[in-house]
C-alpha positions, -999 to 999 in steps of 0.1 A, spaced: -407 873 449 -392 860 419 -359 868 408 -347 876 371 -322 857 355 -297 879 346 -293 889 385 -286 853 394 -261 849 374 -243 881 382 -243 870 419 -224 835 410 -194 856 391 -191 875 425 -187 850 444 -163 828 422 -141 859 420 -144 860 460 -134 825 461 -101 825 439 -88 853 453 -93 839 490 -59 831 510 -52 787 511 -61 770 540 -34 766 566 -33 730 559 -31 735 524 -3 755 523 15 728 551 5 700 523 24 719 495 57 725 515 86 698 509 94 683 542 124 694 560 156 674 557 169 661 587 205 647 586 216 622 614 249 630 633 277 608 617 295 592 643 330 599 651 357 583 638 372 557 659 409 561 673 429 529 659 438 508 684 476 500 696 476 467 679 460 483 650 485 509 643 511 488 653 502 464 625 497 494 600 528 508 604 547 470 600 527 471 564 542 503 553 577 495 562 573 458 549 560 472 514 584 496 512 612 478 520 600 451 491 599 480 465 634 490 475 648 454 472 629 456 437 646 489 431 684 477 439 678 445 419 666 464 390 693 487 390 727 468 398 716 433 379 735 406 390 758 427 418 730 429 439 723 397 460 711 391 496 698 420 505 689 427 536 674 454 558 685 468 590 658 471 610 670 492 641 672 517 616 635 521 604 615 551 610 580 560 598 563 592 598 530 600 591 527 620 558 486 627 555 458 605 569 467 576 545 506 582 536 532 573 556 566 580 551 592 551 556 634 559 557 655 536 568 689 513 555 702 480 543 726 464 524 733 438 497 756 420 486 780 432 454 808 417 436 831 438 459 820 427 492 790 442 510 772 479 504 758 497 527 726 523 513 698 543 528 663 546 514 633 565 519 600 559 504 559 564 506 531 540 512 496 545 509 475 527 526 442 535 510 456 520 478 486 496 495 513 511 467 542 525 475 552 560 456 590 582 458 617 556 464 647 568 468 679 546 472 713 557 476 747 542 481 766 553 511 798 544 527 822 556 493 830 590 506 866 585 509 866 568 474 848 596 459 879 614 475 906 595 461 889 592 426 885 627 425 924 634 438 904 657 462 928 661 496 896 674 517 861 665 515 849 672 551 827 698 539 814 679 508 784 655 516 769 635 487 741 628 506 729 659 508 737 666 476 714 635 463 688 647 485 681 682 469 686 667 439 658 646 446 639 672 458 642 687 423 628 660 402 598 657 428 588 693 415 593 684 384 571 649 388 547 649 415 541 615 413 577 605 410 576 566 414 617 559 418 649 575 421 682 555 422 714 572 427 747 556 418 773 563 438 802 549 416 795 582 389 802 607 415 825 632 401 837 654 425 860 688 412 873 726 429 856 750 406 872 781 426 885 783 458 858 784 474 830 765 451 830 726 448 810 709 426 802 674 431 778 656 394 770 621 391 739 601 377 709 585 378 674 568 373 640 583 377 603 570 370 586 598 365 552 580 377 547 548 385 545 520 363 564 541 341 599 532 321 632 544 341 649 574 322 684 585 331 692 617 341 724 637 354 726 659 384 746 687 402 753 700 429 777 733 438 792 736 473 809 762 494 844 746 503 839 766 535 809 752 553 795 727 531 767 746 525 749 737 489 745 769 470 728 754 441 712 720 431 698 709 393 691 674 371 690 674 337 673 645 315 
């Protein structure tokens, strides 16, 4: 039986049309997929070792100390020779995963005989620099006293009145490099009879690596209890 033409070629559009609308082959659709990512386990981080640790922690407080002998050089000249660090007296803290916080004192050696300061700085290990040194003189309470004509200061401390102050100008410069204090500016007054204010002067670098600016700070106390009701710097 012979077929005509036209029915042939009706009978190859149905089944292309049967063909294109057909699901893909299981492997075909597995071929077009992207691969699943697998991520190996990272391994834990090792615990430093004792010696380790040990030798860390030498580093911080050997850098720091170095910045602070740079610091008291820079800021008494010539007065400052010899100095030297007590080391009894340092203590490190850990700050973050690669700061540590180093406080400790020293002395050096001025025209007057010998003074006696503490410090306290940050070192970063991650980077090896050294970041918020603060040196202050100590040991010149009772000649704040006598400058001032002050009979009692045994409420007063002008260490704690250098401290808020620093914690002022770290909010006002996060990345504070320096802060020098100088204890012979100290100017200690009664303001009632119950306030005492106690102002003096210093040096800040606002970041590192910057230029040292002065600046003037203040500190109000309650005659009472020594409690500091207010602290503020001006530059």
């Amino acid at each position: 039986m012979m077929l005509r033409p036209h029915t042939v070629f009706a009978a190859a559009i149905v089944l292309s049309g049967a063909a294109a609308g057909a699901p893909a082959a299981p492997e075909a659709a597995a071929a077009a997929e992207p691969p699943p990512v697998i991520q190996a386990p990272q391994p834990a981080r090792a615990a430093p070792s004792p010696a380790a640790k040990q030798a860390a922690q030498a580093q911080a407080g050997d850098r720091c100390e170095a910045a602070v002998a740079e610091t008291v050089r820079a800021m008494r000249g010539r007065e400052a020779e010899d100095v030297q660090f007590i080391g009894s007296k340092r203590a490190l803290s850990p700050m973050s995963d690669d700061e540590t916080g180093v406080k400790g004192e020293g002395r050096y050696q001025g025209a007057g005989g010998a003074v006696p300061f503490t410090y306290s700085c940050a070192y970063n290990a991650s980077t090896s620099a050294t970041s918020g040194v603060v040196f202050r003189e100590t040991g010149r309470a009772r000649a704040l006293a006598e400058a001032a004509r002050e009979p009692d200061v045994t409420h007063v401390s002008p260490e704690a009145c250098e401290t808020a102050a620093a914690g002022v100008l770290k909010q006002k410069y996060p990345r504070v490099g320096r802060i020098v204090f100088g204890s012979d500016s100290r100017r200690l007054r009664a303001t009632s009879n119950i306030r005492t204010s106690l102002e003096g002067q210093g040096g800040v670098e606002r970041a590192p690596g910057m230029n040292a600016i002065p600046f003037s700070y203040r500190c109000d106390f309650d005659s009472r209890n020594g409690r500091i009701l207010s602290a503020q710097t001006a530059e």
